[in-house]
C-alpha positions in Angstrom: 23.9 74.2 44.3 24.2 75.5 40.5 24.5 79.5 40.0 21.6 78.9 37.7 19.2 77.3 40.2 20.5 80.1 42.7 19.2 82.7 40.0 16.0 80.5 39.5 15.3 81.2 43.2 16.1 84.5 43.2 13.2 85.1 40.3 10.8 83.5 42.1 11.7 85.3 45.6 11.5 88.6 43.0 8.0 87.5 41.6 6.2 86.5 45.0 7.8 89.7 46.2 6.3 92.1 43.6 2.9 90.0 44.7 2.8 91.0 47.9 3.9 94.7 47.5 0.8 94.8 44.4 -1.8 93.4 47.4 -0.7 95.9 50.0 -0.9 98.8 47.1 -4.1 97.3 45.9 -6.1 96.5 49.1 -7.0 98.3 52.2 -7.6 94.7 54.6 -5.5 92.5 53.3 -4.6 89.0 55.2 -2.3 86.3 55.0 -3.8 83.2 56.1 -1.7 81.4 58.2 -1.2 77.6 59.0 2.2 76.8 60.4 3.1 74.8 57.6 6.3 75.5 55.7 4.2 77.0 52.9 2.9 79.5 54.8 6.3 80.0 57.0 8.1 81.3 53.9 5.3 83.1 53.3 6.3 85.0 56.0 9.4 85.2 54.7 8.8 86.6 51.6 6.6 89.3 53.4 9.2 90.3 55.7 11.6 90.4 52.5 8.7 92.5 50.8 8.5 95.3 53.5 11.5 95.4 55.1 12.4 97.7 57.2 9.1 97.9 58.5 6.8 95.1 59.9 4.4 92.9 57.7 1.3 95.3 57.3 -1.2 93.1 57.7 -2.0 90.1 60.5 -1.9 86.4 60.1 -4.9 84.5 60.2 -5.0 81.0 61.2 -8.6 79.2 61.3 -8.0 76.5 63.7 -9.9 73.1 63.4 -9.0 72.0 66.7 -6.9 68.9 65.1 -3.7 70.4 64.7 -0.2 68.8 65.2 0.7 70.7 68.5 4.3 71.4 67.1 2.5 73.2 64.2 0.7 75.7 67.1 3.5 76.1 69.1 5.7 77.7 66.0 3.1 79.3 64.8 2.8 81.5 68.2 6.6 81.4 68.3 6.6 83.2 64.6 4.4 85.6 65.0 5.9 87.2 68.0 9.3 86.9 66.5 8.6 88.6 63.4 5.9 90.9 65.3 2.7 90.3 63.5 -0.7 90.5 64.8 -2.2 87.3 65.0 -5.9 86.2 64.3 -7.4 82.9 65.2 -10.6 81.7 64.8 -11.5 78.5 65.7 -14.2 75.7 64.1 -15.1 74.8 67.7 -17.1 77.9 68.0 -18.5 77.8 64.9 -19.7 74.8 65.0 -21.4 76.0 68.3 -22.4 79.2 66.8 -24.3 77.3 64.0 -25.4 74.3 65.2 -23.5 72.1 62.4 -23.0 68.3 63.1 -19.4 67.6 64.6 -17.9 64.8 61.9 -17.8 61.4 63.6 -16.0 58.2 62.3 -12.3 57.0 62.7 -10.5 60.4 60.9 -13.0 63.5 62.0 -11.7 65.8 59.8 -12.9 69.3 60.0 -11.8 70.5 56.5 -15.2 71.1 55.3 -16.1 73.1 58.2 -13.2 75.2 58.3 -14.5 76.6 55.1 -17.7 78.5 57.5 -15.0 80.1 60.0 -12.8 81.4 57.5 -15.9 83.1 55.7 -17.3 84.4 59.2 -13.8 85.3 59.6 -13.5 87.7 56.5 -16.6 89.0 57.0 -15.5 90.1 60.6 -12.7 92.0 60.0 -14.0 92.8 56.1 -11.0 91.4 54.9 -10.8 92.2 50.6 -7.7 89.9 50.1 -6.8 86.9 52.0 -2.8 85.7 51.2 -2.7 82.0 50.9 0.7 79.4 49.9 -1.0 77.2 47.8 0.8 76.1 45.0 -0.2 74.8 41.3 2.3 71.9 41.3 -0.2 70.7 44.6 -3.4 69.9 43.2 -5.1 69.7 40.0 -7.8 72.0 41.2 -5.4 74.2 42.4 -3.4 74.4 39.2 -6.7 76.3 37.9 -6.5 79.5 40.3 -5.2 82.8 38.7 -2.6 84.5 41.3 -5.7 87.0 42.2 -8.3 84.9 42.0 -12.1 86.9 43.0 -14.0 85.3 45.3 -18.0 86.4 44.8 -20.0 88.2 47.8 -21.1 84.6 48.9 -17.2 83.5 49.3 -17.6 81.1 46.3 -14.9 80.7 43.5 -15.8 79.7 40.0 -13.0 78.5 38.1 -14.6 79.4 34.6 -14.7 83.3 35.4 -10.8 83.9 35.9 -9.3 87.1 34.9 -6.5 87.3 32.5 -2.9 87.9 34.2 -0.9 88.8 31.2 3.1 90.5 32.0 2.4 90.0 35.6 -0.5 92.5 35.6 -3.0 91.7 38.6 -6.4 93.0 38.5 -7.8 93.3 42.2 -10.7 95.2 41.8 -14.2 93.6 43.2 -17.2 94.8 44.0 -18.5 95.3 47.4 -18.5 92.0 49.5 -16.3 90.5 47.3 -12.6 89.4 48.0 -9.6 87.9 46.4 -7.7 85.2 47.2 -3.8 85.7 46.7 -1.2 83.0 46.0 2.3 84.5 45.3 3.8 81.5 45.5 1.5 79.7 42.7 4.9 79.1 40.7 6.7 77.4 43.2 7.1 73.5 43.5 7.8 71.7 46.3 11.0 71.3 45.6 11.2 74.8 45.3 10.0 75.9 48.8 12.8 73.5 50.4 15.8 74.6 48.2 14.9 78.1 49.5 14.1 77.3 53.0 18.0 75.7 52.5 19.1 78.7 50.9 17.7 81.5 53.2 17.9 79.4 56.6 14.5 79.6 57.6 13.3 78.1 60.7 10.2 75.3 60.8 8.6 73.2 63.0 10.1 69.9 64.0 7.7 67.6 62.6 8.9 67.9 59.3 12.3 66.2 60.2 12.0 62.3 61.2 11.1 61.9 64.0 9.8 58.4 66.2 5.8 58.5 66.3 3.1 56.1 67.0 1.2 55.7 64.2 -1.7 53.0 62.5 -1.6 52.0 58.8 -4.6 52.8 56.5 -5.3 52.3 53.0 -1.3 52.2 53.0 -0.5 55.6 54.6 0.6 56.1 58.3 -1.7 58.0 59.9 -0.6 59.5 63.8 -2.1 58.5 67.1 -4.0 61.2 68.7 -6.5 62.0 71.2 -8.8 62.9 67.5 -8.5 59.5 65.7 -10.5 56.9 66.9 -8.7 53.5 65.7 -10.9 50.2 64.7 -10.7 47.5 66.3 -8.0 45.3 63.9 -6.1 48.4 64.0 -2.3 47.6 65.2 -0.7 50.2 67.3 2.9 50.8 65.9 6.1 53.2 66.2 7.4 54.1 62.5 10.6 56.7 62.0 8.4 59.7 59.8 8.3 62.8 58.7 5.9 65.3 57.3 5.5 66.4 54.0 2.5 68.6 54.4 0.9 70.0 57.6 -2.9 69.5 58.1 -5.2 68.0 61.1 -4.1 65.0 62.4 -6.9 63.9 61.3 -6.5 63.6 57.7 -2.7 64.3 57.0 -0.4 61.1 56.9 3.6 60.9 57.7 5.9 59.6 55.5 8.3 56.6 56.6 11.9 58.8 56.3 15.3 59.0 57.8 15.6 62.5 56.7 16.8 64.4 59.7 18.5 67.5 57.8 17.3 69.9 54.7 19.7 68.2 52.3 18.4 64.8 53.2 14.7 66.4 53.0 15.4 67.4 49.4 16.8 64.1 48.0 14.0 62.0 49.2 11.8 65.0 47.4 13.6 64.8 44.5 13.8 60.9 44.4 9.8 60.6 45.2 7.0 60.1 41.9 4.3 61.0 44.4 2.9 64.4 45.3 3.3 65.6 48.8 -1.0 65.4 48.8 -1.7 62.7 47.0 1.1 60.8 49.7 -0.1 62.3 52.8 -3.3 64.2 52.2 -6.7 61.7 52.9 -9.3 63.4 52.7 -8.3 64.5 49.1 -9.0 61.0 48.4 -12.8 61.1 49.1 -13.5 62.0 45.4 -11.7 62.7 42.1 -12.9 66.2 42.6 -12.8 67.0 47.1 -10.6 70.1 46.7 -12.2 71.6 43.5 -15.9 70.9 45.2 -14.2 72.5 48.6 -13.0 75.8 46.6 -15.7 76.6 44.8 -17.6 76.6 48.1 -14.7 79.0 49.9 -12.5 77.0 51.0 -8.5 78.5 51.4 
């Protein structure tokens, strides 16, 4: 690796830094929202980095769906009693009891648009002002919109028209009562960013982004993993594909990528050799409409 990408690195790692010292200085209930993806692992990271030698001064919040990749759980437990951080979940099960709303049905049940309820319920619980998230711009067109403090109104709704100006890395976190701002301090980052650092500092993560032997059906092209949540049709053929993971979601709407990439450096020259974003490959339910994620954010989604 090139001294000059090692310095690249090492100005984002400074930016995403100075992020999450301007929340804590800003904020009084700050949150970093917490999935078990590698996103949100260096996340972690970065907020260790940002407050060391003390502990991370705010808890990780995970809203669980229910349809997680049981790997992704069991490191997300594991991480937050190794870096000893309070952890939050809340799960869609109970909300979806708690307000009656219709369980999705069909072959792929995501929860994605109810998750956006329990995280709302959950920031009103614990009066959370600013809720950390990994989300990057290089992602998703709609993310490529958000401002690294980007206000959320008193009803949890973003409006992409009404951003604030963030001009020599001044962030402007003030918000009326009820209101809260989301927080992305690694908004510069690409994909190919978060695995040259996960390289460079040795950071730890969940097994299923490595190839791995999984049972898996085919659909519209992308190999989507057998679970106890996916209910196959009928002509759907049962098969056993080497994969990875580009992106962690519910196994009911993220695919696996066919991959022999057992080891960081192999990770990062199928990334750099791909012409497909890790969403657009593996993410379906961004593939209902031209506009899913923008339609989910504006209604509170992470």
């Amino acid at each position: 690796m090139s001294q000059y990408h090692l310095d690249y690195l090492q100005q984002l790692e400074a930016e995403s830094i100075h992020i999450f010292r301007e929340v804590a200085a800003q904020f009084e209930k700050p949150a970093l929202l917490f999935s078990g993806g590698k996103d949100s692992i260096v996340m972690v990271h970065l907020a260790k980095k940002a407050f060391a030698p003390g502990k991370i001064p705010f808890p990780l919040v995970h809203v669980d769906t229910g349809h997680n990749f049981p790997e992704a759980l069991e490191f997300r437990d594991w991480l937050a009693n190794e870096v000893g951080a309070t952890l939050v979940v809340r799960k869609v099960e109970d909300t979806i009891k708690q307000r009656s709303l219709t369980e999705p049905k069909g072959k792929f049940p995501s929860r994605n648009w109810l998750q956006t309820y329990t995280l709302l319920d959950t920031i009103e619980e614990f009066a959370f002002d600013a809720c950390i998230g990994g989300a990057r711009r290089d992602e998703e067109k709609a993310r490529a919109k958000e401002r690294i403090f980007s206000v959320r109104d008193e009803f949890g709704q973003w409006n992409p028209k009404l951003q604030r100006p963030e001009l020599w890395n001044i962030y402007n976190g003030r918000v009326h009562k009820g209101e809260n701002v989301r927080v992305f301090p690694i908004s510069n980052w690409t994909e190919l960013d978060i695995w040259n650092y996960i390289r460079k500092e040795k950071i730890d993560l969940p097994s299923i982004y490595f190839a791995h032997d999984r049972e898996v059906i085919v659909h519209d092209g992308q190999l989507v993993a057998m679970s106890e949540f996916v209910q196959p049709s009928a002509d759907d053929t049962i098969i056993t594909k080497r994969v990875r993971y580009r992106t962690v979601g519910d196994m009911t709407c993220t695919a696996a990528v066919e991959s022999s990439a057992t080891n960081l450096d192999e990770v990062i020259e199928e990334i750099i050799a791909t012409r497909i974003s890790e969403r657009g490959e593996t993410r379906i339910d961004d593939k209902v409409t031209e506009a899913a994620m923008e339609d989910r954010k504006k209604n509170g989604y992470f």
